[in-house]
C-alpha positions in Angstrom: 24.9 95.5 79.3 24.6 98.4 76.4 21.0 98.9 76.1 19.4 100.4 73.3 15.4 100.8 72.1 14.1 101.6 68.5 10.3 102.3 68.5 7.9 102.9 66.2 4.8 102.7 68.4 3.4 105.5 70.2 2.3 104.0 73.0 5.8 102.8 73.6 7.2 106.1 75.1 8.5 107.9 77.6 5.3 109.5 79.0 4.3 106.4 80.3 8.0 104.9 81.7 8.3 102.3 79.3 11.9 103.6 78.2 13.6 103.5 81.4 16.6 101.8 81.5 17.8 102.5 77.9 21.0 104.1 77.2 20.0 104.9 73.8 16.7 105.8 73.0 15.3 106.2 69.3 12.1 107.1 68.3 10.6 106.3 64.2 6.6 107.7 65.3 4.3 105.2 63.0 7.4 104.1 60.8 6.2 101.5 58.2 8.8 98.2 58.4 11.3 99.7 56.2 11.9 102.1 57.6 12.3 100.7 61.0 14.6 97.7 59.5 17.1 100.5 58.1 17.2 102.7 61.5 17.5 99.2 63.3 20.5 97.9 61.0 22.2 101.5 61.4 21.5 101.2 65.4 23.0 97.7 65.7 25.7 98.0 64.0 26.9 101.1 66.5 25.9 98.6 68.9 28.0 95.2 68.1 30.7 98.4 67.1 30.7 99.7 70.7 30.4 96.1 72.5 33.0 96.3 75.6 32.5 92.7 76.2 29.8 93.1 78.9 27.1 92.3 76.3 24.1 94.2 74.7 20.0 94.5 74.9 18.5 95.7 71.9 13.9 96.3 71.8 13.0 97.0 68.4 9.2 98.0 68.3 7.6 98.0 64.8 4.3 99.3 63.9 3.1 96.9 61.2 1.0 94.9 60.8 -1.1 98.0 61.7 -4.3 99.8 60.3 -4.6 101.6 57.8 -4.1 98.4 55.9 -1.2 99.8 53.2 1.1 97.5 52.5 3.6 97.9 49.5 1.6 96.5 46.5 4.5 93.8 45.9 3.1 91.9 49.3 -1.1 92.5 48.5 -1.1 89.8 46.3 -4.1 89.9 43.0 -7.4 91.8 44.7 -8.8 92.4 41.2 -11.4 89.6 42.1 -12.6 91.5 45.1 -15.8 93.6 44.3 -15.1 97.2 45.4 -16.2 98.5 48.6 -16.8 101.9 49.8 -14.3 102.2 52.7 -10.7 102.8 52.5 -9.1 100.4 54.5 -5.8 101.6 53.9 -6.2 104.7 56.0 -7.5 105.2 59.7 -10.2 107.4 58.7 -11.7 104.8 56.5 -11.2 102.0 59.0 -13.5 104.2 61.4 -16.3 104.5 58.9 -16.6 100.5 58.9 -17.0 100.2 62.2 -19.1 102.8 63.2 -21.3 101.1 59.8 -20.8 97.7 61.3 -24.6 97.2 62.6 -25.6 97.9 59.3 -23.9 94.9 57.7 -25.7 91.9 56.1 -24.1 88.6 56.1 -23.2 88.8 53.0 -21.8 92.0 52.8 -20.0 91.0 56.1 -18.1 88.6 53.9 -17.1 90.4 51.1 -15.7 93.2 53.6 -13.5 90.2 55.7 -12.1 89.3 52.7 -11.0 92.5 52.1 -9.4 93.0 54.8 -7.9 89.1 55.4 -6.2 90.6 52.2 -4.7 94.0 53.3 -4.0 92.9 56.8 -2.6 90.0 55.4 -0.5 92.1 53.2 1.4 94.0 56.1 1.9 90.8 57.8 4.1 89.4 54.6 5.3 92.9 54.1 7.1 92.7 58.3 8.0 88.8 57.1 9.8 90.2 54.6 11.7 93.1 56.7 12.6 90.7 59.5 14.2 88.3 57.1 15.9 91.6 55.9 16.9 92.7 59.5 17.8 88.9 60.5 20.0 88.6 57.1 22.2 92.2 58.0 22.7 90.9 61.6 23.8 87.4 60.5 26.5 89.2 58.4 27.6 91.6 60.9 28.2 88.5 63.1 25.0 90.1 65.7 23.6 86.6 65.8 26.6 84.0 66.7 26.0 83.9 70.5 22.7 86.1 70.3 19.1 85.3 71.8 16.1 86.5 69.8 12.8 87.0 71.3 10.2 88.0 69.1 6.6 88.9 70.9 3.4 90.5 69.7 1.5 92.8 71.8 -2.1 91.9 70.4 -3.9 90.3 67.6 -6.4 92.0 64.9 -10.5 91.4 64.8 -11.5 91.7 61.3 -15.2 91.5 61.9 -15.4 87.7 63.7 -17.3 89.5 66.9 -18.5 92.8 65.0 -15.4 94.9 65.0 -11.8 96.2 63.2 -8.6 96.5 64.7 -7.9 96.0 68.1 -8.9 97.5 71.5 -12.5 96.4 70.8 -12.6 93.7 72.6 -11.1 90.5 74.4 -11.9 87.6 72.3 -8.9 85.2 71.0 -8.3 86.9 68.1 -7.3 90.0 69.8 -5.2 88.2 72.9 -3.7 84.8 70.9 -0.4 86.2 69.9 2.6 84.6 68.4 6.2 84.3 70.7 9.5 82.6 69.8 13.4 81.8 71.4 15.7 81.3 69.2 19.7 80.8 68.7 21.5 80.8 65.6 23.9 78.2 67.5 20.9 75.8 68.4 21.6 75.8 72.6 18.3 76.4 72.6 16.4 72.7 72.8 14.1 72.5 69.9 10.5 72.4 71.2 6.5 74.2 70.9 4.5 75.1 74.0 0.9 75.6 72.9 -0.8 75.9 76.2 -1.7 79.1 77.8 0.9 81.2 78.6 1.0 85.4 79.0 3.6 88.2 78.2 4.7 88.1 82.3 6.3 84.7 81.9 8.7 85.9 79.3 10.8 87.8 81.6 11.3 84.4 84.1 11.7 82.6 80.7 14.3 84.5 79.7 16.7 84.5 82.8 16.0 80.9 83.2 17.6 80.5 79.4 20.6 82.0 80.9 21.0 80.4 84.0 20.4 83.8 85.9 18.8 83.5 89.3 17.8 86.6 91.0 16.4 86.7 94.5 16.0 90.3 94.5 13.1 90.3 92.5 9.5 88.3 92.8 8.2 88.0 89.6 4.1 87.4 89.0 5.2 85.0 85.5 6.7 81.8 85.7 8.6 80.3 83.1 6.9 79.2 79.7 5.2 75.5 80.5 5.7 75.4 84.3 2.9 77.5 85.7 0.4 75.3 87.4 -2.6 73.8 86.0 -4.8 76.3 88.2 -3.1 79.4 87.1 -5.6 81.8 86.3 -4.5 84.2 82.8 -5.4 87.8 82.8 -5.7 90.7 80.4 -7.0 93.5 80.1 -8.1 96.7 77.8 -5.5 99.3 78.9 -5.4 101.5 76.3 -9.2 102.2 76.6 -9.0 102.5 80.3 -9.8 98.9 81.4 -13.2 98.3 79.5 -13.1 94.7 80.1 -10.9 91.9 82.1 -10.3 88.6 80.9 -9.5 85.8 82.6 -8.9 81.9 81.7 -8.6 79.1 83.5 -8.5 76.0 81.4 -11.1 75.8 78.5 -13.4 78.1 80.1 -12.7 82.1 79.9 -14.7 84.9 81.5 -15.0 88.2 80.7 -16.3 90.9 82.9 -17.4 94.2 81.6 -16.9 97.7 83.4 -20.5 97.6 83.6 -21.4 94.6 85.2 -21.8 92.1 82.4 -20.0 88.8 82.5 -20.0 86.7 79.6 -18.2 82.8 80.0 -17.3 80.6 77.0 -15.6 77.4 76.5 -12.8 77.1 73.7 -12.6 73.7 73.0 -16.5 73.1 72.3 -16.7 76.6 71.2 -12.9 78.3 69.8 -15.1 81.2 68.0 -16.3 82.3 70.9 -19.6 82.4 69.8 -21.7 81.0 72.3 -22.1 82.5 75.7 -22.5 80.1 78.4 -23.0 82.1 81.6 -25.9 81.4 84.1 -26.4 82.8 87.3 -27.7 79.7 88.9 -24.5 77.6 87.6 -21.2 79.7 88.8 -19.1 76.5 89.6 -16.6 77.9 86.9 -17.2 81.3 87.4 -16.6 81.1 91.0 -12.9 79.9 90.5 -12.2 82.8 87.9 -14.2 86.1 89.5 -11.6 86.7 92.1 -8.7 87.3 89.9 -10.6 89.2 87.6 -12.0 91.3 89.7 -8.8 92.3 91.9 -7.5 93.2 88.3 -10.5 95.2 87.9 -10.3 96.8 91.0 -6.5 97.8 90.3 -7.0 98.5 87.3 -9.5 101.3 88.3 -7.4 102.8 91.3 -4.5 103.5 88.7 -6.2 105.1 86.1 -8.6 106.9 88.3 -11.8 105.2 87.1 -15.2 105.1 88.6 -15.3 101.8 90.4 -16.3 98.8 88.5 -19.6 97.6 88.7 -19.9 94.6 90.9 -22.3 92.1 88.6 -25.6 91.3 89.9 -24.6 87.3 91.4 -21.7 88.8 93.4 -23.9 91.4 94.8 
């Protein structure tokens, strides 16, 4: 198949492998959703153009919704109700200054800042709504989606201030890991259905071949496909941009996390799906017990490939 990757995210570059196997590779650094929509409509109409009949792959990567919060003003909606605030959540730099102010905070002020930034954030989220309807349309017309699979994926969620922090990469809680995936198939051979349950980014690739009817034996893959991994499965994930900070792992209701320090903290989502109360006791590890070992052969991998110090070993496994 042609194979072609439009990016707009840093990360996703060559340094680190992730563009192998491309035959075209185009790079938009930090492009906002227009302007990724317009490179991506330009790119796939060369590629439908130069279709030899063997089929085609196309990744496209946008950066939005990203901070700064700046969406076009057309999707920020009316914030003339907000009181002003001192930070300027529009750009990096001002994103920054909140956090490091965060302790500072009072429960009130707390508020007024989330709703700030439920607003911009959810700005950029209607602003990429709109570009992928744009995007979606121009393919449509072009005839890109007739016999076409769509998989849209999110890498991570946002915090905005629900366990003390902006952004991302702060921390492991649901808000940064729950992410939003859909299949879909203009001609509907797709059956209609949701899968709620716990599922990760390594069962889309099993997913996917399974859609197609391709078997491979060549290749043993760690995901299974969406809905059939068993009920004992443990789910990881990690912090890798900040050098595996913390593991996660769920089994269940019950997740763990482990800290590069030692610190585990264990909460249960369906009594607790804020995350707010931290259940672990070192006299009671019935639940951690099942989780520990995956998390920490992640850790431990996780430490040899990016040439950490070992991770601490908490006190109850010592």
């Amino acid at each position: 198949r042609a194979t072609s990757l439009l990016s707009a995210n840093p990360l996703f570059a060559e340094p680190l492998g992730l563009t192998q196997g491309f035959d075209v590779v185009q790079m938009e650094i930090s492009a906002p959703a227009d302007t990724l929509t317009t490179r991506g409509i330009e790119l796939l109409e060369l590629q439908v153009a130069n279709n030899t009949g063997n089929g085609w792959f196309t990744q496209i990567h946008y950066y939005d919704p990203h901070g700064g919060y700046n969406p076009p003003s057309e999707f920020l909606g009316d914030i003339s109700d907000l009181a002003s605030i001192p930070y300027d959540i529009t750009t990096s730099d001002g994103l920054r200054q909140l956090r490091e102010d965060e302790a500072t905070f009072t429960t009130e002020y707390r508020g007024l800042l989330r709703e700030h930034l439920t607003q911009y954030y959810g700005g950029e989220v209607r602003f990429l709504d709109h570009e992928l309807g744009r995007l979606f349309e121009a393919l449509d017309s072009m005839g890109a989606l007739d016999d076409t699979l769509v998989l849209f994926v999110s890498d991570h969620g946002e915090q905005l201030l629900e366990h003390g922090a902006a952004e991302h990469l702060r921390n492991l809680f649901r808000e940064e890991i729950h992410v939003p995936a859909f299949f879909w198939m203009k001609d509907q051979r797709l059956e209609r259905g949701v899968w709620s349950e716990v599922t990760s980014h390594q069962d889309l690739m099993p997913s996917v071949l399974h859609l197609f009817d391709i078997v491979s034996d060549e290749i043993e893959f760690d995901g299974t496909v969406v809905g059939e991994a068993s009920s004992d499965r443990v789910n990881i994930s990690i912090h890798g941009v900040q050098q595996g900070s913390a593991v996660f792992g769920r089994l269940g209701e019950h997740e763990l996390i482990y800290r590069w320090d030692g610190t585990l903290e264990l909460y249960n989502l369906n009594s607790d799906p804020e995350e707010l109360v931290n259940l672990f006791q070192p006299s009671d590890l019935s639940i951690v017990d099942q989780i520990w070992p995956h998390v920490e052969s992640t850790a431990n991998a996780i430490s040899e490939i990016a040439s950490l110090s070992p991770p601490v070993v908490p006190l109850v496994y010592q």
